[in-house]
N, C-alpha and C positions, 0 to 999 in steps of 0.2 A: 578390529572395530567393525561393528556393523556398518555393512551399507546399504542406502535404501536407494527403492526405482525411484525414476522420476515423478511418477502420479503418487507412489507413499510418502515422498519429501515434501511433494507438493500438498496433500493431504495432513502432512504432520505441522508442516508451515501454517497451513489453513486455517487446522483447528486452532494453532496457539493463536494465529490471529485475531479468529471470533471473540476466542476468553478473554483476549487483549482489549477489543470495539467492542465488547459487550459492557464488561468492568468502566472502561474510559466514557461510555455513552451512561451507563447508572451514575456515574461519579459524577458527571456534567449538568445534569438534572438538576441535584438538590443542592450541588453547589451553587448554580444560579440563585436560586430561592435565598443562599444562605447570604450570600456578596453584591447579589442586585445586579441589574444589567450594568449600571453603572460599573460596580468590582467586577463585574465579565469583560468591559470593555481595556481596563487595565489589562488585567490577564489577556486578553486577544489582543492586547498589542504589543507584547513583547514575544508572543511566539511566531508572528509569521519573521522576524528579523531570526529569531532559533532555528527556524523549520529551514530559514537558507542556508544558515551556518554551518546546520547540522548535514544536508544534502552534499553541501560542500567539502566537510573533512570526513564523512562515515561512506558517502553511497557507491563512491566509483573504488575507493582500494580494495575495502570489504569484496566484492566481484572477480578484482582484477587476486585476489589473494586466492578467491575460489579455483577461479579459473590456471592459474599458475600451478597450486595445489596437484589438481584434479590432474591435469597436466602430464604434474612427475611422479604421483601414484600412480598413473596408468603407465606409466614407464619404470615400475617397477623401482623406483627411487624414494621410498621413503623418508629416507633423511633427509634427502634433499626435498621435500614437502614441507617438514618442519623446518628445516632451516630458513626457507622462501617465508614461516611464519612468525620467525624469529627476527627477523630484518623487517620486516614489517609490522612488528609490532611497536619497535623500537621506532618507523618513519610517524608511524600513527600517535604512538606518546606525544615528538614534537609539534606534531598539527593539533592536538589538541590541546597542548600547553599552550600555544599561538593564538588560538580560536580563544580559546577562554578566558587569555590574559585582553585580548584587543574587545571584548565585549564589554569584559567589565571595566576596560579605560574609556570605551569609547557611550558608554550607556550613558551622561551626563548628553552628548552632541547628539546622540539620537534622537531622545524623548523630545529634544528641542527641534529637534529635523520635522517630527512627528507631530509637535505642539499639542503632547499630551504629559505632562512633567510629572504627572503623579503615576505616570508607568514607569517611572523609574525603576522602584523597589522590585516591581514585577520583573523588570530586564536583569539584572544585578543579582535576581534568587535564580535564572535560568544558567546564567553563565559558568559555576561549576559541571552543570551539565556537560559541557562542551570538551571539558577535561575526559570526563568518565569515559559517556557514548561512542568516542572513536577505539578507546581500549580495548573495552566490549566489542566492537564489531570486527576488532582484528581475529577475537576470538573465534567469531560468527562465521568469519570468513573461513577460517582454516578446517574448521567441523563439516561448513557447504562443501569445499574444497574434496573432502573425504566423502560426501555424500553421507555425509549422516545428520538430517536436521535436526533429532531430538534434543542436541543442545543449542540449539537457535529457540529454538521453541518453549526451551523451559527457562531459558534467559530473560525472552519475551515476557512471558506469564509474571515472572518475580519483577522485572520492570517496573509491569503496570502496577502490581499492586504493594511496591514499595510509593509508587508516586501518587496513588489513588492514598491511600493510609495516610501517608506523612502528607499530602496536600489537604485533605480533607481536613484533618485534627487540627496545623496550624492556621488554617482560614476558620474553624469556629474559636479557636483560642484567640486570637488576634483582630476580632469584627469590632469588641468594643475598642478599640486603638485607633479604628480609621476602615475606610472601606481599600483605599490603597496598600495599606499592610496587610489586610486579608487577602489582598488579591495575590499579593507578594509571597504569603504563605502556601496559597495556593500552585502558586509558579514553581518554588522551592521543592516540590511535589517531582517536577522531572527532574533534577538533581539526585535527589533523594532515591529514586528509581533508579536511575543510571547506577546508581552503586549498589542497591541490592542485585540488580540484573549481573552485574560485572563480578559481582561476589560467587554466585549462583553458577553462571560460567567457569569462570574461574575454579570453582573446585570441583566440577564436572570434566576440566581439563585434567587439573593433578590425577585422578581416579585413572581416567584413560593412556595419560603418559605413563602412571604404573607399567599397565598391562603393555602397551605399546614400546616397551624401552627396549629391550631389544630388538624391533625394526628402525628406530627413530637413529641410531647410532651413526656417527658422521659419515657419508658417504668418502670415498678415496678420493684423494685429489682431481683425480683423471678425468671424473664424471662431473665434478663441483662448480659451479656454476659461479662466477663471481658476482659481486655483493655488486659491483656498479653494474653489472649485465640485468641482475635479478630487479635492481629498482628502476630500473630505464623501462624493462619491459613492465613491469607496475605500474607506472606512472603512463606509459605509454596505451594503457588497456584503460587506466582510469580515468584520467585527463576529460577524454572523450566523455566515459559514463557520469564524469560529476559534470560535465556542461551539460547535458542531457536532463539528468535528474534536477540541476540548478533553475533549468527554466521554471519552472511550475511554481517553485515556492519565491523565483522574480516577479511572475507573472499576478502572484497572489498580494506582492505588496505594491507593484506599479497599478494593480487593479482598485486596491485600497485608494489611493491617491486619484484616481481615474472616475470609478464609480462612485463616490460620493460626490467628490465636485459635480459631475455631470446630472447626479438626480439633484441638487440642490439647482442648476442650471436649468432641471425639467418643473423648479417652484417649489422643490421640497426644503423644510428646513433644516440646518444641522441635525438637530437630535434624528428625526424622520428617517434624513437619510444613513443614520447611524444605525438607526434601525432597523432598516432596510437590508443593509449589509448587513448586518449579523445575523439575521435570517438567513443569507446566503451561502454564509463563510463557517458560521458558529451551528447554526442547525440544518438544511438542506446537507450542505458537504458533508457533515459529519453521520448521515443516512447512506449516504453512498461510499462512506468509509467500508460498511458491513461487508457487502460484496469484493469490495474492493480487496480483500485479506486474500484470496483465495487467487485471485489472478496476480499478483502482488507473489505471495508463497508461488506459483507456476512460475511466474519468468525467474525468479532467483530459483530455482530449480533444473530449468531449462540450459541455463549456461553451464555448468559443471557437468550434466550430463551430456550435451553436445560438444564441447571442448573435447570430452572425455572419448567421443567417435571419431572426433577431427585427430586427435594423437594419436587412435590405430588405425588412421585412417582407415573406420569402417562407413565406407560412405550409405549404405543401404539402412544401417544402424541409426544415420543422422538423419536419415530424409524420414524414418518411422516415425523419431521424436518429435522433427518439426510437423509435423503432419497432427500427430495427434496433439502438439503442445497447442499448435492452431484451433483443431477444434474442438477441446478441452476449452479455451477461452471463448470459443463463441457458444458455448452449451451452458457456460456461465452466465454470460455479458447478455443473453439474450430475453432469460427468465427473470434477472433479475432488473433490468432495463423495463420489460412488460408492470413485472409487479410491484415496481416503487410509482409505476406511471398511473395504475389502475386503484391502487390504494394509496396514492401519497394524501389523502382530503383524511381518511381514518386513522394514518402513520402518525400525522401530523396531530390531530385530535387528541392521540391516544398517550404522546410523550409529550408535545408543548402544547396543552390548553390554552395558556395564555397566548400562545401566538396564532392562531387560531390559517391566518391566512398564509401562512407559511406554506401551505400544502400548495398554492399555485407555482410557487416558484420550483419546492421538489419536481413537479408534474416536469416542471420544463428539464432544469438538471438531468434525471433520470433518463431523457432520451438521449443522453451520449455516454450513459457509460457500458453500453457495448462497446462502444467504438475504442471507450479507454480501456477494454478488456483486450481489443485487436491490439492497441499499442504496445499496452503493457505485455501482451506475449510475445509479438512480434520483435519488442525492445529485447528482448531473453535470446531469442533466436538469433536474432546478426549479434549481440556482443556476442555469443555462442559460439560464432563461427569466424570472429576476428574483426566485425567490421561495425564497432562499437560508435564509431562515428555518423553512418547512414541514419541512425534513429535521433540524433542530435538533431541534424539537420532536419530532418522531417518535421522535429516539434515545435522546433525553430520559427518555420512555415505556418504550423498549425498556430504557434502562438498570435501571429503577425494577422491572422484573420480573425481571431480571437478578440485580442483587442481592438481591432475597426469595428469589429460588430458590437461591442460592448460599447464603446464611445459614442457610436452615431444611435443605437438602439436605446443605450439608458436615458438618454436625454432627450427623450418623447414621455411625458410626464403619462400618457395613458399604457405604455408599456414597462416604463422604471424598471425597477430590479429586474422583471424577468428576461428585460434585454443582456444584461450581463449575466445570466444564465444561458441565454439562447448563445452569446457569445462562446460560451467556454462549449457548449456543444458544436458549435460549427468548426471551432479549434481542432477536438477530438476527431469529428469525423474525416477532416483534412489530414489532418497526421495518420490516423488509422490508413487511409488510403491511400497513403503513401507509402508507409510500413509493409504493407501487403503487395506492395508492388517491388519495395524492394527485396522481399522474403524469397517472390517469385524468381525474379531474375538472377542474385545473388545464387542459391540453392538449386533453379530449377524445378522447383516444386510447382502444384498449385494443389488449394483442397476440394475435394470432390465436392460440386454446387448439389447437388440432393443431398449429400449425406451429413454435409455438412453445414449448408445454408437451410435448404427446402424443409427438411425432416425436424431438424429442432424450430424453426418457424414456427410449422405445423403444430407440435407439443405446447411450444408456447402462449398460439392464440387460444387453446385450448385450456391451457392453465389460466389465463385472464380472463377468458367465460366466465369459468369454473369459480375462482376468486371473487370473483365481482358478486356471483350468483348465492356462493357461501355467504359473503361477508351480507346481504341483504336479507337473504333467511333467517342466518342468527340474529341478527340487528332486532328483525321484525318478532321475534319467539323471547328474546330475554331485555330488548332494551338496552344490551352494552356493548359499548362501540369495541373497547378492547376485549372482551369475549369474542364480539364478528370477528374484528382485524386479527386476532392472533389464530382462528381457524378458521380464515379465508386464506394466511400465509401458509399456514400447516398443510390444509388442502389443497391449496393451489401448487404447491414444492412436492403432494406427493403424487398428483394427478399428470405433475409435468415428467416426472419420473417414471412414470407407468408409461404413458404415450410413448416416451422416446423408445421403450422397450419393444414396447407394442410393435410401435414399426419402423425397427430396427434403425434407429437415429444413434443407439450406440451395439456393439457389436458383443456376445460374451468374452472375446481376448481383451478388449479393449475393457469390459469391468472387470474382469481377474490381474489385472495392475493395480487396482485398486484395494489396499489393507483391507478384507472381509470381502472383496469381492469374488473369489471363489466358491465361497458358501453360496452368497449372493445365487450366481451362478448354476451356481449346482441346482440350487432349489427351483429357479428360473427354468433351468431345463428340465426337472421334475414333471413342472407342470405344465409345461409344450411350448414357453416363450420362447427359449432359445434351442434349436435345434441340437438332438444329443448326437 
């Protein structure tokens, strides 16, 4: 089976991602338009109770399957790889027959928890999901495990657009019924995905077990690992990573509950501050989805291939990866932090017209998710290295000043929403620097402050000139905002990329990790950027 490096996995993760937030973000558009804010508010309230359910049975086994995986490949035990995925496919069935059966018994006590009764249909279309998506990602897991993302990736891809398809179709089939059945149909959308994705897997598995059959063959007793050793350490690696991963999508519905009372408290009225929020939750967040694919694909890449130093015990191997996994995330987290800050008034223009002032609250959002790039890599690196519980606690921390800042801020009627934006970024930054500190001591590392802070900086204010200065040209020569914004972003991502070259913010080893970055390279040194 092939296997890929870490910045190709991370890369292949990536892209599936983008097609994944590009698909989900056109999908979201015209669906609005077709179901109304109203049928969006159904739909947004049965997926943040999914999005924990989901965190809860898919995000920590999936990991701890890789990492087990990865594990007894590097130990020359293949069978005992697939058997570590064979027992956990069979733990992951149960969690999801569990999940799925308790949503759809308990979707009647929620909606009335919620005091929104016509999200019912919407909760009750998501609950198949919960069956599916943990099946799928045992699969996910065991591919990460091998270091081969291309079928995480092509699973992804089929997901989305069995659930873009099938959502889309029964929300315009089912609008004259009601706007809560449209919304319902459109919820049915991640069901409906979860099983083309699992499908797609699934026979991407058969293909490769083929070829794989004779290394997969049962390992001799001797080496064999028992089934209660194999799920203790599963459980024991995941535990951790689904409390970890659980916070955010808690955080996202104690927020729910939290920042509407409180702007309603600052004078606003229900609807207002319903509105308010889904700017926040439904379009801000879902802009910093985009980037977010790319540091998201790094830390699930980051663990399998550091686990993978930790078993031959090559410690110099480990300290490269965390090194460059680190700043890899902040060559991300940095540019793209700059350019949602610097265009969020044209972002926002360009996709929701009608919400026009939405663009203040991106402005604010956008300056923490570098800090959720440091997390999110830094969360990769210690489960990487066994100690998958440090980044729990950190977010744990970050959550707890998170919400003080969002409670005492939203409720200042001349700050409103953007105080629960400012909140989730004081969160970030708290956890981020917590992460970094445990990366340090843990590992013994630190990353070089020019090469890795100072140098992409530099690049960056550069690209937000540059951006700012594009998107004003064009504006002024053709009069359309989405002509500027799409080549201020063009320019700006390719201006940022030139700099970093220029002076040496990344190095030519460090782009020949990169699928095409040898070419890259080559031609780079051709013309005297990087020394031959």
């Amino acid at each position: 089976m092939q296997k890929h490096s870490l910045l190709k996995g991370t890369l292949i993760l990536g892209i599936a991602g983008v097609i994944v937030k590009v698909i989900g973000a056109i999908y979201r558009i015209p669906l609005a338009n077709i179901i109304t804010s109203e049928g969006m508010g159904y739909y947004g309230s049965a997926y943040p109770i999914y999005g924990f359910l989901i965190a809860i049975s898919t995000t920590g086994l999936p990991t701890a399957i890789s990492k087990l995986v990865s594990e007894k490949t590097a130990l020359g035990l293949p069978g005992e790889a697939h058997r570590v995925f064979r027992i956990s496919f069979v733990t992951l069935f149960v969690v999801g027959l569990v999940s799925s059966t308790a949503l759809f018994a308990g979707s009647k006590y929620l909606v009335g928890l919620l005091q929104n009764p016509k999200a019912y249909y919407s909760m009750i279309a998501v609950a198949p999901a919960l069956f599916f998506v943990p099946l799928m990602s045992a699969f996910r897991g065991y591919f990460q495990g091998l270091q081969n993302m291309a079928p995480t990736a092509l699973s992804q891809v089929f997901e989305q657009l069995g659930r873009v398809a099938v959502g889309f179709a029964l929300a315009i089939v089912l609008v004259p019924r009601g706007l809560e059945y449209a919304a319902a149909g459109a919820s049915f959308g991640a069901s409906s995905g979860a099983v083309a994705g699992l499908i797609a897997i699934y026979i991407i598995y058969i293909i490769y077990r083929k070829r794989m059959l004779p290394d997969i063959q049962e390992a001799p007793a001797n080496v064999r690992e028992p089934v209660k050793s194999i799920l203790y350490r599963l459980f024991a690696i995941a535990i951790p990573i689904t409390l970890g991963t659980s916070v955010m999508p808690l955080m996202t519905l104690i927020d729910l509950s939290i920042v509407v009372r409180r702007l309603q408290f600052a004078g606003f009225s229900i609807d207002q501050s319903n509105s308010m929020y889904g700017q926040l939750s439904q379009m801000a967040a879902t802009l910093i989805n985009f980037p977010q694919v790319i540091t998201v694909a790094l830390a699930a890449s980051l663990v399998p291939a550091i686990s993978e130093s930790v078993a031959r015990r090559d410690s110099d191997g480990m300290r490269k990866k965390v090194v460059l996994g680190m700043k890899t995330g902040i060559l991300v987290g940095l540019p793209a932090s700059a350019g949602l800050f610097v265009l969020a008034k044209p972002i926002i223009l360009m996709l929701y017209p009608r919400e026009p002032e939405t663009w203040m609250v991106l402005q604010v959002l956008a300056l923490g998710f570098v800090f959720l790039a440091v997390i999110q890599t830094a969360t990769g690196i210690l489960q990487g290295v066994g100690k998958p519980i440090i980044p729990v606690k950190n977010l744990l921390v970050g959550s707890v000043f998170k919400l003080a800042t969002s409670y005492f801020l939203t409720g200042i009627a001349a700050i409103n929403i953007k105080g629960a934006a400012l909140g989730t970024v004081i969160g970030y930054l708290v956890a981020s620097l917590l992460n970094y500190i445990a990366v340090k001591r843990e590992i013994g590392i630190a990353i070089g402050f020019v090469d890795s802070i100072v140098k992409p900086v530099v690049a960056t204010l550069v690209m937000a000139v540059s951006a700012v200065a594009v998107y004003r040209g064009m504006f002024g020569m053709t009069g359309s905002n989405t002509l500027a914004t799409l080549a201020a972003v063009t320019a700006g991502a390719a201006l940022y990329g030139a700099v970093l070259v220029l002076i040496g913010g990344i190095t030519a080893s460090e782009l020949e990790l990169i699928p095409g970055g040898k070419r890259i390279s080559a031609f780079l040194r051709k013309i005297g950027l990087f020394k031959k």
